[in-house]
C-alpha positions in Angstrom: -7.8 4.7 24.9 -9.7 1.7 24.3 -8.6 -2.0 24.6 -8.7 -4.8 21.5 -10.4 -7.9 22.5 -7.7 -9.3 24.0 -7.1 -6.3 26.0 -3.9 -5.3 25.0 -3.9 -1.8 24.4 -3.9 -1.1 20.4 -0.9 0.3 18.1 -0.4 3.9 17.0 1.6 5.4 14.6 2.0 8.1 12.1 3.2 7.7 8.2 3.7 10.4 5.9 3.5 9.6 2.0 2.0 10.7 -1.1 -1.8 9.9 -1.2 -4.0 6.9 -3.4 -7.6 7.5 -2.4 -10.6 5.3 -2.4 -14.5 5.5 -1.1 -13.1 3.7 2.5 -10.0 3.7 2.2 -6.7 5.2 1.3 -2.9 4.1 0.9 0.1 5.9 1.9 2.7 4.1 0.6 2.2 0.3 1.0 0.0 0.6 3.7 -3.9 0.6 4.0 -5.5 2.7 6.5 -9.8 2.9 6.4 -11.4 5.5 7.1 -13.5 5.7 10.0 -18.0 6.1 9.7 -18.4 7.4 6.9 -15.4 10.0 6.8 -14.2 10.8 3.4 -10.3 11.9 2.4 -10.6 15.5 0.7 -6.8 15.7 -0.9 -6.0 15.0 -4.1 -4.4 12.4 -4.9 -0.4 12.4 -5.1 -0.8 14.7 -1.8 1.6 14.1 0.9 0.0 13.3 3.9 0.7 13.3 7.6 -1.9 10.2 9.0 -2.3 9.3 12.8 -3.9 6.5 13.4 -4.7 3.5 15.8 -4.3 0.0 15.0 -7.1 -2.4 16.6 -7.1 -6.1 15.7 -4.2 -5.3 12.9 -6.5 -2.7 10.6 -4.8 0.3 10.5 -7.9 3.1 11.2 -7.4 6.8 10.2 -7.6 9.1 13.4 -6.5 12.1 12.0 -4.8 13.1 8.3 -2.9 16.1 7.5 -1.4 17.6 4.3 2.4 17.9 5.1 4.1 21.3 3.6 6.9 20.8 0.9 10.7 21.0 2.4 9.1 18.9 5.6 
């Protein structure tokens, strides 16, 4: 795993949460995670979503996003 600038070691986390999509971007939630080069989000929104993702420098960046099965 990669360091920030500082060279702390950055946050990780996961959130699950309905989806809001955007071009770069989507929000679980109240939080803001980007997407990564170019990667798009393929659920609909209102989807409920399992995200992984790292936190460099305070911007939350999608490393992985899952649909999360009803009754989870």
């Amino acid at each position: 795993m990669g360091t920030n600038g500082d060279g702390s070691v950055p946050g990780r986390g996961i959130i699950v949460a309905p989806l809001k999509a955007h071009p770069d971007r989507i929000i679980l939630g109240d939080r803001t995670f980007f997407l990564r080069d170019g990667a798009t989000c393929n659920y609909l929104p209102g989807t409920p979503l399992e995200v992984a993702y790292t936190e460099p420098d305070g911007r939350r960046d999608v490393d992985r996003i899952t649909p999360v099965q009803h009754g989870r």
